[in-house]
C-alpha positions in Angstrom: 5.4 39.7 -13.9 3.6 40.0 -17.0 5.1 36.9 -18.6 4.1 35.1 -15.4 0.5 35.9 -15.4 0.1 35.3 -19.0 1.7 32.1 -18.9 -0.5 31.3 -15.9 -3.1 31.8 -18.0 -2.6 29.9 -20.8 -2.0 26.9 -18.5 -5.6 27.6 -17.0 -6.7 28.0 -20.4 -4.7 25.1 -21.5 -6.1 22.8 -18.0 -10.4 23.7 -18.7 -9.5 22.7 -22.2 -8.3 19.1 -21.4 -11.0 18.9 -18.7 -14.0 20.0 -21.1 -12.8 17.3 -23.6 -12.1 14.6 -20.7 -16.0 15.5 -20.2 -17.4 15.7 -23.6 -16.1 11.8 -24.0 -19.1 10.9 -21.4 -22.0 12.7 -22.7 -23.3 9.7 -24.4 -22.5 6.9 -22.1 -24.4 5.5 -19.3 -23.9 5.7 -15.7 -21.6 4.1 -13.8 -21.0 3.2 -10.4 -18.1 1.8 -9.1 -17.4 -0.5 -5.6 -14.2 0.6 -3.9 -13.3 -1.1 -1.2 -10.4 -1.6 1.5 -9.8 -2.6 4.8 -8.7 0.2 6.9 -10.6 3.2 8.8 -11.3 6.4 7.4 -8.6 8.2 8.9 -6.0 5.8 7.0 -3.8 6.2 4.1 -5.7 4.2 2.1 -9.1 5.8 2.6 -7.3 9.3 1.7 -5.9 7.6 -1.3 -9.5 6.2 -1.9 -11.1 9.9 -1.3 -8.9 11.5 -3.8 -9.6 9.1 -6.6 -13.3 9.4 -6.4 -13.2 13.1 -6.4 -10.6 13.2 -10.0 -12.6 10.7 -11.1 -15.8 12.4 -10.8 -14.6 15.8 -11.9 -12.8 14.4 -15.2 -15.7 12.3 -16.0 -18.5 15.1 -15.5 -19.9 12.6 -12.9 -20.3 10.1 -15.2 -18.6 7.7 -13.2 -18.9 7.7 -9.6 -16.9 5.9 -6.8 -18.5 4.4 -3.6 -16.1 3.6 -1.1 -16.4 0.4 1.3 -14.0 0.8 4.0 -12.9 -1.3 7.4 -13.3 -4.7 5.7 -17.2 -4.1 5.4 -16.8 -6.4 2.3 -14.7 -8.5 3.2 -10.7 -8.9 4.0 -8.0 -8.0 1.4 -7.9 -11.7 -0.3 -11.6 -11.9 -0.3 -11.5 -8.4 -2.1 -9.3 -9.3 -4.7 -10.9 -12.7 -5.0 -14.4 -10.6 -5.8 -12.7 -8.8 -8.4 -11.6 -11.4 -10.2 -15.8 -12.7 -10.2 -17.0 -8.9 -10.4 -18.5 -9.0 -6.7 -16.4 -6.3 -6.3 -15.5 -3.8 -8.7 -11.9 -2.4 -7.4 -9.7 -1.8 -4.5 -6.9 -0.4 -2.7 -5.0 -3.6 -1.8 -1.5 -4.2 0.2 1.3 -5.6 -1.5 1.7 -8.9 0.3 -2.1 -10.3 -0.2 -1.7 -9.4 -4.0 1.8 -11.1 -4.4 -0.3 -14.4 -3.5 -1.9 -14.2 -6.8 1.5 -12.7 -9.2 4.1 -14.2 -7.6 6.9 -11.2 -8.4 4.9 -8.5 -7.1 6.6 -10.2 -3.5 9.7 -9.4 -4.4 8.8 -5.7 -3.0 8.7 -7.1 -0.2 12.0 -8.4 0.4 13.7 -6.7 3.6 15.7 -3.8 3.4 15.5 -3.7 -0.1 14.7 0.4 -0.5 17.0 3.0 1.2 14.1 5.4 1.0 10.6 6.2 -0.2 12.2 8.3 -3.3 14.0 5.1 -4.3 11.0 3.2 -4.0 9.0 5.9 -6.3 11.3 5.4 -8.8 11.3 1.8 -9.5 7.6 1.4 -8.8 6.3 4.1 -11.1 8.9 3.0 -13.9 9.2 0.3 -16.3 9.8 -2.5 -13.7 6.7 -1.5 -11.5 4.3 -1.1 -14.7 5.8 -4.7 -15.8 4.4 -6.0 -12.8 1.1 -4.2 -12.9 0.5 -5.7 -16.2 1.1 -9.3 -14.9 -2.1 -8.6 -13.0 -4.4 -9.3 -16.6 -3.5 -13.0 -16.3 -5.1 -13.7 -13.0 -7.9 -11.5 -14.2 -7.0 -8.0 -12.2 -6.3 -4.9 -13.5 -3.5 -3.0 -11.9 -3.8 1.0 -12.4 -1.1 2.1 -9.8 0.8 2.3 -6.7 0.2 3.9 -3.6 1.6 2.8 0.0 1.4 1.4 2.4 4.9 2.7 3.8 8.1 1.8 5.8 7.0 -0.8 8.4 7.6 -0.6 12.0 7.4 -3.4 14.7 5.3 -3.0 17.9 5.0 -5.7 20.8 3.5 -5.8 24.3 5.8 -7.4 25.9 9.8 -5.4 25.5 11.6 -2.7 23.7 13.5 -4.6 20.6 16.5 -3.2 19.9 18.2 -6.1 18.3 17.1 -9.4 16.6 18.0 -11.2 20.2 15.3 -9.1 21.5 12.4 -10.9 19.3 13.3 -14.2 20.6 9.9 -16.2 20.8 7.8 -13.2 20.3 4.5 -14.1 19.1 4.2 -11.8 16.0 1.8 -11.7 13.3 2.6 -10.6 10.0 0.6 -10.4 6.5 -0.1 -14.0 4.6 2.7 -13.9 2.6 5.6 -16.2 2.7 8.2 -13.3 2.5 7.3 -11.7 5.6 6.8 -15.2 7.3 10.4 -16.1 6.4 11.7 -12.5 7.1 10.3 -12.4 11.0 11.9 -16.2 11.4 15.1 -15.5 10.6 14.9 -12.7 13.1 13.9 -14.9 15.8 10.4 -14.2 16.1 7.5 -17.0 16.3 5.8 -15.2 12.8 2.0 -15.9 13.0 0.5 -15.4 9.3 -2.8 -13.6 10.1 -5.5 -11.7 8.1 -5.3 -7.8 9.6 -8.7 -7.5 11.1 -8.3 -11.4 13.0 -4.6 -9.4 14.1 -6.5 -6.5 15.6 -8.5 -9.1 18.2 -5.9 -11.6 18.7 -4.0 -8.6 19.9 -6.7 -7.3 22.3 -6.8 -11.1 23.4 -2.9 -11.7 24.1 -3.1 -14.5 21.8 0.2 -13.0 20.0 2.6 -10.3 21.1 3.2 -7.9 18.3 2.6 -7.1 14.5 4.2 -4.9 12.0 3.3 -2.1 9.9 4.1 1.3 9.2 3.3 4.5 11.2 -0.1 5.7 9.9 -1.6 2.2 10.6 -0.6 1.9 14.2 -1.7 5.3 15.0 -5.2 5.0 13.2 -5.7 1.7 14.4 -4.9 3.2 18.5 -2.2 0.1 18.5 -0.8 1.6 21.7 -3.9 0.4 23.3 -2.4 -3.2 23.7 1.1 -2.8 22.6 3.3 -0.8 24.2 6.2 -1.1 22.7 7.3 0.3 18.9 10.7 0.1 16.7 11.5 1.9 14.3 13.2 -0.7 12.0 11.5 0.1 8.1 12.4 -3.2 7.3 10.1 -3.4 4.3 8.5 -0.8 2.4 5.7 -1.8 1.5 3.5 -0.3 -1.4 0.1 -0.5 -2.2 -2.3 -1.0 -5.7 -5.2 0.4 -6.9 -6.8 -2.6 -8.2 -9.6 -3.6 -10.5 -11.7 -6.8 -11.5 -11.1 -7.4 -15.1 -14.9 -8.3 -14.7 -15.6 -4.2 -14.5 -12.5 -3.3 -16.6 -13.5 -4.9 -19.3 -17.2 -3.3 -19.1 -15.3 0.3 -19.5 -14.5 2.2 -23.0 -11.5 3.4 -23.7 -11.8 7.1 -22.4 -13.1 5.9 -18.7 -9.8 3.7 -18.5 -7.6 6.5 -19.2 -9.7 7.8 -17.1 -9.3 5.7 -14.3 -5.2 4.9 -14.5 -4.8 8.5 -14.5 -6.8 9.3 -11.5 -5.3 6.5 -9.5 -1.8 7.3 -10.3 -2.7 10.8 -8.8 -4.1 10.0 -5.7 -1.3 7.7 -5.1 1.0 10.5 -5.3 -1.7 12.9 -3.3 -1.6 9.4 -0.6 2.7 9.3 -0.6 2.6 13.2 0.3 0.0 13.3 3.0 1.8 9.9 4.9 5.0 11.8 4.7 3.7 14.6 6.0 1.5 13.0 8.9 4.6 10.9 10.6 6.2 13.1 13.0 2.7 14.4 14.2 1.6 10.7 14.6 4.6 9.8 16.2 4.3 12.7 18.6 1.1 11.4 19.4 1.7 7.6 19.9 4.4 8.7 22.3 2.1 10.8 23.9 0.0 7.8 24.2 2.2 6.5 26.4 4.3 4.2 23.9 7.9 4.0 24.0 9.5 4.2 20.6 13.0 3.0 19.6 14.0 5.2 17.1 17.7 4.0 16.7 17.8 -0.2 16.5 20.7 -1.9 15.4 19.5 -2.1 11.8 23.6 -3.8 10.8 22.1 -6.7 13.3 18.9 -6.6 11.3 19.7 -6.7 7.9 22.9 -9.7 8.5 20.2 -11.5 10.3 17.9 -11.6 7.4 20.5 -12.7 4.6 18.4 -16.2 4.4 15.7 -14.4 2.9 17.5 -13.6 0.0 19.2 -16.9 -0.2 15.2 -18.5 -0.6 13.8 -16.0 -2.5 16.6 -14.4 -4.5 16.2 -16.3 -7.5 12.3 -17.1 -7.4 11.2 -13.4 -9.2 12.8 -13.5 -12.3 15.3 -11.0 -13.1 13.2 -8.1 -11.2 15.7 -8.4 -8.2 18.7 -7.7 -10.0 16.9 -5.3 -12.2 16.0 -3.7 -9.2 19.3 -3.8 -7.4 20.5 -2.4 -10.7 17.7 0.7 -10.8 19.0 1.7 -7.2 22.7 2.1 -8.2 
Protein backbone atom coordinates (compact mmCIF):
# COMPACT_ATOMS: atom_id res chain seq x y z
CA UNK A 1 0.00 0.00 0.00
CA UNK A 2 2.77 2.15 0.66
CA UNK A 3 4.53 1.56 -2.64
CA UNK A 4 1.19 2.49 -4.16
CA UNK A 5 0.65 5.82 -2.60
CA UNK A 6 4.23 6.86 -3.13
CA UNK A 7 4.19 5.95 -6.58
CA UNK A 8 0.93 7.86 -6.91
CA UNK A 9 2.67 10.49 -5.84
CA UNK A 10 5.46 10.89 -7.80
CA UNK A 11 3.12 10.56 -10.91
CA UNK A 12 1.18 13.70 -9.42
CA UNK A 13 4.39 15.20 -8.73
CA UNK A 14 5.68 14.06 -12.04
CA UNK A 15 1.97 15.38 -13.94
CA UNK A 16 2.14 19.41 -12.14
CA UNK A 17 5.65 19.27 -13.30
CA UNK A 18 4.95 18.74 -17.06
CA UNK A 19 1.94 21.04 -16.74
CA UNK A 20 3.90 24.03 -15.00
CA UNK A 21 6.48 23.79 -17.90
CA UNK A 22 3.57 23.35 -20.63
CA UNK A 23 2.60 26.85 -18.91
CA UNK A 24 5.84 28.68 -18.45
CA UNK A 25 6.29 28.22 -22.51
CA UNK A 26 3.23 31.03 -22.76
CA UNK A 27 4.16 33.62 -20.31
CA UNK A 28 5.61 35.75 -23.02
CA UNK A 29 3.35 35.26 -25.87
CA UNK A 30 0.34 37.00 -26.81
CA UNK A 31 -3.15 35.97 -26.74
CA UNK A 32 -4.80 33.90 -28.77
CA UNK A 33 -8.17 32.96 -29.86
CA UNK A 34 -9.08 30.28 -31.82
CA UNK A 35 -12.49 29.71 -34.23
CA UNK A 36 -13.71 26.09 -33.88
CA UNK A 37 -16.38 25.25 -35.71
CA UNK A 38 -18.68 22.17 -36.84
CA UNK A 39 -21.91 21.34 -37.94
CA UNK A 40 -23.77 19.41 -35.43
CA UNK A 41 -25.76 20.37 -32.11
CA UNK A 42 -24.42 20.47 -28.78
CA UNK A 43 -25.47 17.29 -27.60
CA UNK A 44 -23.28 15.52 -30.51
CA UNK A 45 -20.16 13.75 -30.61
CA UNK A 46 -18.41 16.25 -32.16
CA UNK A 47 -19.39 19.19 -29.83
CA UNK A 48 -18.15 16.80 -26.89
CA UNK A 49 -14.98 16.19 -28.78
CA UNK A 50 -14.98 20.10 -29.40
CA UNK A 51 -15.63 20.73 -25.42
CA UNK A 52 -12.86 18.63 -24.36
CA UNK A 53 -10.21 20.21 -26.57
CA UNK A 54 -10.91 23.64 -25.42
CA UNK A 55 -10.76 22.79 -21.82
CA UNK A 56 -6.87 20.68 -22.36
CA UNK A 57 -6.05 23.32 -24.35
CA UNK A 58 -6.74 26.02 -22.00
CA UNK A 59 -5.40 24.29 -18.92
CA UNK A 60 -1.98 23.29 -20.73
CA UNK A 61 -1.55 26.66 -22.11
CA UNK A 62 -2.36 28.74 -18.75
CA UNK A 63 -5.26 30.23 -20.92
CA UNK A 64 -3.07 31.45 -23.25
CA UNK A 65 -4.88 30.07 -25.93
CA UNK A 66 -8.50 29.93 -25.92
CA UNK A 67 -11.06 27.92 -28.11
CA UNK A 68 -14.51 29.37 -29.19
CA UNK A 69 -16.65 26.90 -30.52
CA UNK A 70 -19.22 27.59 -33.48
CA UNK A 71 -21.55 24.77 -33.72
CA UNK A 72 -24.79 23.76 -35.92
CA UNK A 73 -23.26 25.06 -39.23
CA UNK A 74 -23.51 28.75 -37.77
CA UNK A 75 -20.43 29.27 -40.05
CA UNK A 76 -21.11 27.57 -42.64
CA UNK A 77 -21.46 23.70 -43.82
CA UNK A 78 -18.40 21.23 -43.61
CA UNK A 79 -16.90 22.15 -47.23
CA UNK A 80 -17.39 25.81 -46.57
CA UNK A 81 -15.43 25.17 -43.25
CA UNK A 82 -12.59 23.67 -44.51
CA UNK A 83 -12.61 25.94 -47.55
CA UNK A 84 -12.21 29.01 -44.66
CA UNK A 85 -9.41 27.32 -43.32
CA UNK A 86 -7.58 27.06 -46.11
CA UNK A 87 -8.18 31.38 -46.52
CA UNK A 88 -8.01 31.78 -42.52
CA UNK A 89 -11.80 32.70 -42.25
CA UNK A 90 -11.89 30.08 -40.07
CA UNK A 91 -9.33 28.99 -37.87
CA UNK A 92 -10.10 24.98 -37.26
CA UNK A 93 -12.59 22.40 -37.17
CA UNK A 94 -13.99 19.05 -36.38
CA UNK A 95 -14.76 17.87 -39.90
CA UNK A 96 -16.30 14.34 -41.27
CA UNK A 97 -14.25 12.14 -43.30
CA UNK A 98 -16.13 12.25 -46.53
CA UNK A 99 -16.10 16.30 -47.07
CA UNK A 100 -12.25 16.16 -46.31
CA UNK A 101 -11.50 13.25 -48.76
CA UNK A 102 -12.75 15.89 -51.56
CA UNK A 103 -9.66 17.85 -50.99
CA UNK A 104 -6.81 14.51 -50.25
CA UNK A 105 -8.11 12.15 -52.31
CA UNK A 106 -6.83 8.89 -50.00
CA UNK A 107 -8.35 10.05 -46.93
CA UNK A 108 -11.72 8.24 -48.91
CA UNK A 109 -10.41 5.28 -48.87
CA UNK A 110 -11.80 5.13 -45.06
CA UNK A 111 -14.61 5.19 -46.40
CA UNK A 112 -14.79 2.12 -48.34
CA UNK A 113 -17.68 -0.26 -47.04
CA UNK A 114 -17.12 -2.89 -44.65
CA UNK A 115 -13.74 -2.15 -44.56
CA UNK A 116 -13.33 -2.21 -40.36
CA UNK A 117 -14.59 -5.25 -38.35
CA UNK A 118 -14.64 -2.96 -35.35
CA UNK A 119 -13.93 0.41 -33.77
CA UNK A 120 -10.64 -1.12 -32.13
CA UNK A 121 -9.47 -2.06 -35.63
CA UNK A 122 -10.19 1.17 -36.83
CA UNK A 123 -8.14 2.85 -33.80
CA UNK A 124 -5.37 1.13 -34.79
CA UNK A 125 -4.73 2.00 -38.30
CA UNK A 126 -5.96 5.51 -37.82
CA UNK A 127 -3.75 6.52 -34.90
CA UNK A 128 -0.67 4.60 -36.62
CA UNK A 129 1.60 5.23 -39.26
CA UNK A 130 -0.98 4.92 -42.17
CA UNK A 131 -3.49 7.42 -40.48
CA UNK A 132 -0.63 10.10 -39.58
CA UNK A 133 0.55 9.59 -43.39
CA UNK A 134 -2.70 10.78 -44.36
CA UNK A 135 -2.92 13.59 -41.91
CA UNK A 136 0.23 14.93 -43.23
CA UNK A 137 -1.10 14.95 -46.90
CA UNK A 138 -3.45 17.65 -45.52
CA UNK A 139 -0.21 20.50 -45.65
CA UNK A 140 -0.44 20.43 -49.50
CA UNK A 141 -3.98 21.63 -49.81
CA UNK A 142 -3.10 24.05 -47.07
CA UNK A 143 -4.88 22.20 -43.85
CA UNK A 144 -3.36 21.01 -40.94
CA UNK A 145 -4.47 17.64 -39.69
CA UNK A 146 -3.94 17.09 -35.69
CA UNK A 147 -6.09 13.98 -35.25
CA UNK A 148 -8.88 11.65 -35.45
CA UNK A 149 -12.07 11.38 -33.79
CA UNK A 150 -15.45 9.82 -35.12
CA UNK A 151 -17.89 10.00 -36.51
CA UNK A 152 -18.73 6.16 -35.93
CA UNK A 153 -20.38 2.97 -37.54
CA UNK A 154 -23.10 4.19 -39.83
CA UNK A 155 -26.59 3.13 -39.80
CA UNK A 156 -29.43 3.56 -42.46
CA UNK A 157 -32.85 5.02 -41.60
CA UNK A 158 -35.86 5.52 -44.16
CA UNK A 159 -39.50 6.54 -43.97
CA UNK A 160 -40.83 4.45 -46.02
CA UNK A 161 -39.88 0.22 -44.90
CA UNK A 162 -37.73 -1.91 -42.64
CA UNK A 163 -34.45 -2.91 -44.93
CA UNK A 164 -33.35 -6.04 -44.23
CA UNK A 165 -31.59 -6.80 -47.41
CA UNK A 166 -30.22 -4.73 -50.45
CA UNK A 167 -33.75 -5.74 -52.42
CA UNK A 168 -35.28 -3.74 -49.76
CA UNK A 169 -33.51 -0.26 -50.88
CA UNK A 170 -34.84 -0.63 -54.31
CA UNK A 171 -35.52 3.14 -55.51
CA UNK A 172 -35.20 4.52 -52.12
CA UNK A 173 -34.46 8.03 -52.23
CA UNK A 174 -31.38 8.32 -49.90
CA UNK A 175 -29.05 10.96 -49.34
CA UNK A 176 -25.64 10.43 -48.47
CA UNK A 177 -22.44 12.75 -47.80
CA UNK A 178 -20.77 14.44 -51.14
CA UNK A 179 -18.42 12.07 -51.66
CA UNK A 180 -18.22 9.72 -54.57
CA UNK A 181 -17.53 6.57 -52.34
CA UNK A 182 -20.70 6.72 -50.50
CA UNK A 183 -22.57 7.74 -53.86
CA UNK A 184 -21.21 4.53 -55.55
CA UNK A 185 -21.63 2.39 -52.29
CA UNK A 186 -25.63 3.16 -51.88
CA UNK A 187 -25.97 2.41 -55.98
CA UNK A 188 -24.73 -0.73 -55.96
CA UNK A 189 -27.08 -1.45 -53.13
CA UNK A 190 -29.97 -0.35 -55.11
CA UNK A 191 -30.71 2.77 -53.68
CA UNK A 192 -31.42 6.16 -55.72
CA UNK A 193 -28.15 7.95 -53.62
CA UNK A 194 -28.82 11.75 -53.47
CA UNK A 195 -25.35 13.52 -52.66
CA UNK A 196 -26.54 16.28 -50.19
CA UNK A 197 -24.87 18.71 -47.71
CA UNK A 198 -26.22 17.47 -43.99
CA UNK A 199 -28.16 20.46 -42.90
CA UNK A 200 -30.05 20.65 -46.79
CA UNK A 201 -30.64 16.55 -45.72
CA UNK A 202 -32.28 17.53 -42.45
CA UNK A 203 -35.17 19.73 -44.53
CA UNK A 204 -35.43 17.63 -47.51
CA UNK A 205 -36.27 14.98 -45.06
CA UNK A 206 -38.97 16.95 -43.15
CA UNK A 207 -40.15 17.77 -46.80
CA UNK A 208 -40.34 14.07 -48.31
CA UNK A 209 -38.19 15.10 -50.94
CA UNK A 210 -35.90 11.89 -50.20
CA UNK A 211 -36.63 8.80 -48.10
CA UNK A 212 -33.72 8.04 -45.91
CA UNK A 213 -29.99 8.98 -45.06
CA UNK A 214 -27.20 7.39 -43.19
CA UNK A 215 -25.19 7.91 -40.28
CA UNK A 216 -24.25 6.44 -37.17
CA UNK A 217 -26.24 6.24 -33.87
CA UNK A 218 -25.39 9.49 -31.98
CA UNK A 219 -26.36 11.59 -35.05
CA UNK A 220 -29.81 10.22 -35.52
CA UNK A 221 -30.66 10.46 -31.98
CA UNK A 222 -29.38 14.08 -31.47
CA UNK A 223 -30.68 15.18 -34.60
CA UNK A 224 -34.57 13.44 -33.28
CA UNK A 225 -34.36 11.56 -36.93
CA UNK A 226 -37.25 9.42 -35.78
CA UNK A 227 -39.30 12.45 -36.25
CA UNK A 228 -39.62 11.78 -40.09
CA UNK A 229 -38.06 8.48 -40.49
CA UNK A 230 -39.35 5.69 -39.01
CA UNK A 231 -37.39 3.11 -39.91
CA UNK A 232 -33.44 2.31 -38.77
CA UNK A 233 -30.87 -0.71 -39.78
CA UNK A 234 -28.35 -1.49 -38.16
CA UNK A 235 -25.90 -2.30 -41.09
CA UNK A 236 -22.23 -0.22 -39.96
CA UNK A 237 -21.40 -0.27 -43.30
CA UNK A 238 -18.78 2.36 -43.08
CA UNK A 239 -17.01 3.55 -40.14
CA UNK A 240 -16.50 6.60 -40.50
CA UNK A 241 -13.86 8.84 -38.64
CA UNK A 242 -13.55 12.33 -38.02
CA UNK A 243 -10.45 15.18 -37.97
CA UNK A 244 -9.57 17.84 -36.04
CA UNK A 245 -8.56 20.22 -38.63
CA UNK A 246 -6.72 23.45 -38.95
CA UNK A 247 -6.15 26.31 -41.65
CA UNK A 248 -2.47 26.35 -42.36
CA UNK A 249 -3.39 30.24 -42.37
CA UNK A 250 -3.61 29.92 -38.26
CA UNK A 251 -1.03 27.05 -38.07
CA UNK A 252 1.45 28.75 -39.39
CA UNK A 253 0.82 31.91 -37.03
CA UNK A 254 1.54 29.34 -33.92
CA UNK A 255 5.14 28.66 -32.25
CA UNK A 256 6.31 25.60 -31.71
CA UNK A 257 5.09 24.86 -28.02
CA UNK A 258 1.26 25.89 -28.88
CA UNK A 259 1.43 23.21 -31.82
CA UNK A 260 2.51 20.54 -29.54
CA UNK A 261 0.17 21.99 -27.76
CA UNK A 262 -2.59 21.66 -29.95
CA UNK A 263 -1.93 17.96 -31.66
CA UNK A 264 -1.73 16.79 -28.17
CA UNK A 265 -4.99 18.10 -26.97
CA UNK A 266 -6.80 17.03 -29.98
CA UNK A 267 -5.57 13.53 -30.00
CA UNK A 268 -7.04 13.49 -26.40
CA UNK A 269 -10.30 14.57 -26.88
CA UNK A 270 -10.62 12.28 -29.77
CA UNK A 271 -10.07 9.48 -27.52
CA UNK A 272 -12.32 11.25 -24.61
CA UNK A 273 -15.09 11.57 -28.04
CA UNK A 274 -14.53 7.39 -29.06
CA UNK A 275 -15.28 6.56 -25.24
CA UNK A 276 -18.29 8.68 -24.60
CA UNK A 277 -20.00 7.42 -28.24
CA UNK A 278 -19.34 3.90 -27.10
CA UNK A 279 -20.78 4.38 -24.11
CA UNK A 280 -23.94 6.47 -25.15
CA UNK A 281 -25.27 3.74 -27.93
CA UNK A 282 -27.39 1.39 -26.12
CA UNK A 283 -29.03 4.30 -24.02
CA UNK A 284 -29.67 6.14 -27.47
CA UNK A 285 -30.86 3.19 -28.95
CA UNK A 286 -33.22 2.53 -26.05
CA UNK A 287 -34.50 5.80 -26.61
CA UNK A 288 -34.97 6.02 -30.49
CA UNK A 289 -36.98 2.75 -29.95
CA UNK A 290 -38.83 4.32 -27.42
CA UNK A 291 -39.44 6.94 -29.90
CA UNK A 292 -41.42 4.86 -31.60
CA UNK A 293 -38.68 3.69 -34.37
CA UNK A 294 -38.36 0.23 -35.33
CA UNK A 295 -34.71 -0.88 -35.49
CA UNK A 296 -33.35 -3.97 -37.41
CA UNK A 297 -30.66 -5.03 -35.55
CA UNK A 298 -29.84 -8.31 -37.53
CA UNK A 299 -29.71 -7.49 -41.60
CA UNK A 300 -28.30 -9.70 -43.91
CA UNK A 301 -24.88 -8.04 -43.85
CA UNK A 302 -23.39 -11.49 -46.40
CA UNK A 303 -26.21 -9.73 -48.84
CA UNK A 304 -24.63 -6.43 -48.08
CA UNK A 305 -21.18 -6.71 -48.37
CA UNK A 306 -21.36 -9.21 -51.96
CA UNK A 307 -23.64 -6.43 -53.15
CA UNK A 308 -21.04 -3.81 -52.73
CA UNK A 309 -17.94 -5.66 -54.37
CA UNK A 310 -18.19 -2.91 -57.41
CA UNK A 311 -16.98 -0.44 -55.01
CA UNK A 312 -13.78 -1.99 -54.61
CA UNK A 313 -13.51 -2.90 -58.20
CA UNK A 314 -13.72 1.37 -58.87
CA UNK A 315 -11.92 2.43 -56.17
CA UNK A 316 -9.54 -0.38 -55.20
CA UNK A 317 -6.64 0.93 -56.95
CA UNK A 318 -7.27 4.84 -56.91
CA UNK A 319 -5.58 5.33 -53.03
CA UNK A 320 -2.26 4.27 -53.51
CA UNK A 321 -1.05 1.37 -51.68
CA UNK A 322 -3.14 2.48 -48.38
CA UNK A 323 -5.77 -0.25 -49.21
CA UNK A 324 -3.54 -3.06 -49.13
CA UNK A 325 -1.59 -1.52 -46.45
CA UNK A 326 -4.59 -1.38 -44.69
CA UNK A 327 -5.98 -4.86 -45.44
CA UNK A 328 -2.54 -5.83 -44.36
CA UNK A 329 -2.62 -3.82 -40.73
CA UNK A 330 -6.05 -5.81 -40.08
CA UNK A 331 -4.53 -9.28 -40.47
Amino acid sequence: MKTFARSTLALGISLALVSAAQASDFEDMDPVTLRLAHVVNEQDGFHIAAVKFQELVAERTDGTISIDIYPNASLGDERTLLEGMQIGTVDMGVITNGPVANFVEEMAVFELPFLFPSPEAAYEVLDGEIGQELLDKLADVNLKGLAYAERGFRNLTNSERAVRSPDDLDGLRIRVMENPVYTDTFRELGANAIPMAWTEALTAMQQGTIDGQENPVNVIHSFKLYETQDHMTLSRHTYAPAIFVMGMPAWNQLPEAAREVLIEAAQEAAEHERRMNAEMEADQLDELRAAGMEIVEDPDLEAFQAAVEGVYEKYGDQFGDYLTRIREALQ
